[in-house]
N, C-alpha and C positions, 0 to 999 in steps of 0.2 A: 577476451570477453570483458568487457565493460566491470568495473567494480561497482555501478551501480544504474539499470536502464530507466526505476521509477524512484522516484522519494517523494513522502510527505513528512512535512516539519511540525515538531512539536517543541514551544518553550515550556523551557522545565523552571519549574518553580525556585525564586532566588533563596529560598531557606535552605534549600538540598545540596549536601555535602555528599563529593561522593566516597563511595569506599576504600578502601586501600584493595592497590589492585592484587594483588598477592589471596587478601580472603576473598576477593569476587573471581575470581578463576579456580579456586579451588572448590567454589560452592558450583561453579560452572560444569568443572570435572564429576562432581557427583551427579548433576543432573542433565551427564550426558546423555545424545537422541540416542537410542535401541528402537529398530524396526517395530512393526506391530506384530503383537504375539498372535499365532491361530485366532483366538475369538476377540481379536481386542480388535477397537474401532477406530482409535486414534491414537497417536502417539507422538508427542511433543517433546523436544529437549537440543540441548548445542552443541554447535556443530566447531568444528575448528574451521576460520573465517580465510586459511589460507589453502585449506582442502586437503593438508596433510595428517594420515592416523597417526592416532595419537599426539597431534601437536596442539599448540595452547587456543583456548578455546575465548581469552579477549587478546587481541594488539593493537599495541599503543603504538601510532602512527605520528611522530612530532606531535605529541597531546590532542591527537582524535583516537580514541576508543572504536574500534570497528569488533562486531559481533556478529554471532550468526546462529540463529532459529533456524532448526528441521523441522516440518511437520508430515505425517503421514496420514493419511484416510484413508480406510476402507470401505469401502460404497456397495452397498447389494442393490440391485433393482428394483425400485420398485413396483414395478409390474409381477415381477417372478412372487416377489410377497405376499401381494395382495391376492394372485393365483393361487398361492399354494394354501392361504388362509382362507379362503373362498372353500377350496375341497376338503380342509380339515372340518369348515363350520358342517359343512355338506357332512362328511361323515357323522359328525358327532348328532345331528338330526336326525340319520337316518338310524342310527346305531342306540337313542337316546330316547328318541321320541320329542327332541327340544333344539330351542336354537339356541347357543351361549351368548351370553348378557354381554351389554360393553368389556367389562373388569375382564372374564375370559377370553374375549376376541384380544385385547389389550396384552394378556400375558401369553399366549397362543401366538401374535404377532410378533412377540420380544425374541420368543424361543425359536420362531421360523430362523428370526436375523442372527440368530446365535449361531443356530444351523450351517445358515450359509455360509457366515463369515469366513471361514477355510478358504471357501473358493472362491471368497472375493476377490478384484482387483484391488490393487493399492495403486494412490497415487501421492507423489512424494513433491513437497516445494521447500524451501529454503528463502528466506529474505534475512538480509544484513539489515546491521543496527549501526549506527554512527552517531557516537557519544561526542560533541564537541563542548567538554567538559570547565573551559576558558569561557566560551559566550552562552554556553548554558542554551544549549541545543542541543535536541536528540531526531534524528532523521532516520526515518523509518525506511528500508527498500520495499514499495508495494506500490500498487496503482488506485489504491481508495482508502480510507478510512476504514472501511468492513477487513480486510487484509490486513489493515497496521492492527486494527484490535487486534486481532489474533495472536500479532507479535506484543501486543504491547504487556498482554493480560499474562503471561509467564515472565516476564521482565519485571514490572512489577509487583509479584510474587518473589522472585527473586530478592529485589531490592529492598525490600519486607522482612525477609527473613534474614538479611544481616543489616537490620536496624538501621536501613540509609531509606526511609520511604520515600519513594518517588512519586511525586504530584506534575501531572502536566497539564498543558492546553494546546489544542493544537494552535499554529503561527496564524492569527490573523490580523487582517490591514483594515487602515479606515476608508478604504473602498475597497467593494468587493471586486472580483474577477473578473466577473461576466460584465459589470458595467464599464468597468476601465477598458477593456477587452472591444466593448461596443464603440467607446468614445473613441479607441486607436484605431478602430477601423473605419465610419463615417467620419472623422476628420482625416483621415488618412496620414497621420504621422504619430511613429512609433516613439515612445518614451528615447530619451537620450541613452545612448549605449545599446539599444536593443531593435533589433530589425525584425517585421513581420514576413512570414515566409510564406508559402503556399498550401497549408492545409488548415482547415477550418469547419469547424462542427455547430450549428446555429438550431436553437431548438425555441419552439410556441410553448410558453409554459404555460399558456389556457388548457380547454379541455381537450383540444386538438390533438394536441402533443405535436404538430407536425416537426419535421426533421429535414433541415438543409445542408448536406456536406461537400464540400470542394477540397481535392485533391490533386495536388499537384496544377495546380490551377493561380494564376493571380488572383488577387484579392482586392486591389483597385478596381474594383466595377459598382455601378450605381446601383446594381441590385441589390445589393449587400446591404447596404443602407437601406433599401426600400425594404427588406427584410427585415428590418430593425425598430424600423416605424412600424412595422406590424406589429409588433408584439414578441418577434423572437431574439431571443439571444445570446450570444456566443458562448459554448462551453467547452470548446478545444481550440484551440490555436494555437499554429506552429511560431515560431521564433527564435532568432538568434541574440545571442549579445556576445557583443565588440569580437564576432566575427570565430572566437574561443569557442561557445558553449551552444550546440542548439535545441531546444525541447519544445513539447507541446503542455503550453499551461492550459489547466483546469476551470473552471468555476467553483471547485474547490480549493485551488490552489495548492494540486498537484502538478509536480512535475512529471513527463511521461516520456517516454524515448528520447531520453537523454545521450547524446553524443557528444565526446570531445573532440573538436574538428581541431586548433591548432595546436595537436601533440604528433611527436612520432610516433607512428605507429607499430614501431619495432624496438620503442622502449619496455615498454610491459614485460616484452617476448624477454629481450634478452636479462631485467631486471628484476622481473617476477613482482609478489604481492606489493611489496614495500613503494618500489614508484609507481603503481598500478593505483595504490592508495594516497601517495604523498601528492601528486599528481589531481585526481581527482577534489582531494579533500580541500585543495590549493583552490584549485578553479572553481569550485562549488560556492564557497566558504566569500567568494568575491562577488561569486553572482547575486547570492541570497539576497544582501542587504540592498543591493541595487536595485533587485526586482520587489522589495518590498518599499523601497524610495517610490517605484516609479505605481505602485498602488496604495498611492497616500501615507505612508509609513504604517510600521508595524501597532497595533492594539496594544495597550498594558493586559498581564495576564488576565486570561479569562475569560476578556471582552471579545464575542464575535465578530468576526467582522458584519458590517452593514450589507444586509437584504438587498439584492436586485429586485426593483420594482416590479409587484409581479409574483413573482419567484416562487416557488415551492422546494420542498426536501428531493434534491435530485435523490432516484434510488442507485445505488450502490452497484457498480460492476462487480462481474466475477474477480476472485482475490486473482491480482497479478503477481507473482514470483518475482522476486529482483534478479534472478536468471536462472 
């Protein structure tokens, strides 16, 4: 299994010193993950990144820091809810004479969910952290923004409370995605080092919203282009570079099904976490900079990258797991 299938990159601010690893794994160990209790909703904390109990909860990989976030959720339905709150108001009218105000339906609904919670389902995800603590990057395993929050927001709590506060921004370029992404596709020649593959995601960001995707399909076709002249624009594309690494970049400048093509594939197996990591963090660590060469270079912190013409706030996919 992949030590990492999505990343989003965040530069972390050049003031921040990090900690000594010794008190950040010991603050780790205390705020190990525990399942969700009977009525508890959610349940956050770290995991050991190498999947062994009780093993250490950061590793230092040739100075990448790799971490690992559990989360749990328990989910009740909402239908069963608003059913069982619907018969409680019923009762209380018929029993009462009255129908309960907002404020009672409000805590009548809190108690239904407390109720269930027992017999909720839980669902359980997990995304790695990769601190490369030399160029002052932290990469998040998730496939949105909405997903990296989640990791980011106990991370920095973490980092907080032993005095190393962490300030970031996520990685942005003086061109955006989708327009680079547009130009490599109607000129049809990919950035140096990097090869256009055959999946592709093209969206109308008027009020149409319409949606054009090609799978396993070429992408040399003049439609593509005439589709571009319309108004829409690329927000998935597949790609390789130098034949190593191949993903599907974002318009947010996520990476997404990330594969390592030229590695054995029975190194992992018989070497476990450590070239699983050294490996990755190797090949990663090479692409980055190349793929923010070839979208105008990287932004100084903080600065977004520049708007596709057009453009609106893509909304946020469901959080993806980094496995």
């Amino acid at each position: 299994m992949p030590l990492f299938k999505n990343l989003i990159a965040y530069r972390i601010a050049p003031e921040w010193t990090a900690p000594p690893l010794d008190q950040l794994e010991a603050e780790m160990q205390r705020l190990a993950f525990q399942p969700c209790g009977a009525t508890q909703e959610l349940s956050v904390g770290w995991l050991p990144p190498r999947g062994e109990d009780h093993g250490a909860m950061v590793e230092n990989v040739g100075g990448h820091w790799i971490m690992q976030l559990g989360i749990e959720r328990k989910a009740v339905p909402g239908g069963a809810v608003r059913q069982e709150l619907e018969a409680r108001c019923k009762a209380i009218e018929a029993s009462q004479g009255r129908k309960p105000g907002r404020k009672e339906k409000a805590e009548l609904k809190e108690e239904i969910i407390h109720t269930f919670l027992p017999r909720a389902f839980s669902k359980r995800s997990s995304h790695r952290i990769w601190v490369d603590v030399e160029r002052g990057l932290l990469l998040v395993g998730a496939g949105s923004t909405r997903a990296a929050e989640a990791v980011l927001k106990p991370l920095g709590d973490l980092m907080a409370d032993l005095r190393h506060v962490l300030s970031l921004s996520l990685l942005s370029t003086a061109t955006s995605p989708a327009v680079a992404m547009a130009h490599w596709l109607t000129s049809r020649e990919a950035p140096a080092g990097f090869t256009v593959d055959r999946d592709l995601e093209l969206k109308n960001t008027g009020e149409e919203r319409s949606v054009v995707r090609y799978a396993r399909h070429t992408l040399e076709l003049d439609e593509i282009g005439q589709h571009i002249q319309e108004g829409k624009l690329p927000t998935q594309l597949a790609m390789t570079w130098e034949g190593k690494v191949s993903f599907v970049l974002t318009e947010a400048l996520v990476l997404k099904k990330i594969e390592l093509i030229d590695v054995d594939k029975n190194l992992g197996k018989d070497n476990g976490f450590d070239a699983d990591a050294t490996i990755a963090t190797a090949e990663l660590s090479e692409l980055l900079p190349q793929l923010l060469l070839a979208l105008g270079g990287e932004q100084a912190f903080g600065v977004p990258s520049a708007p596709a013409p057009g453009a609106v706030t893509p909304s946020e996919e469901t959080a993806d797991a980094d496995f």
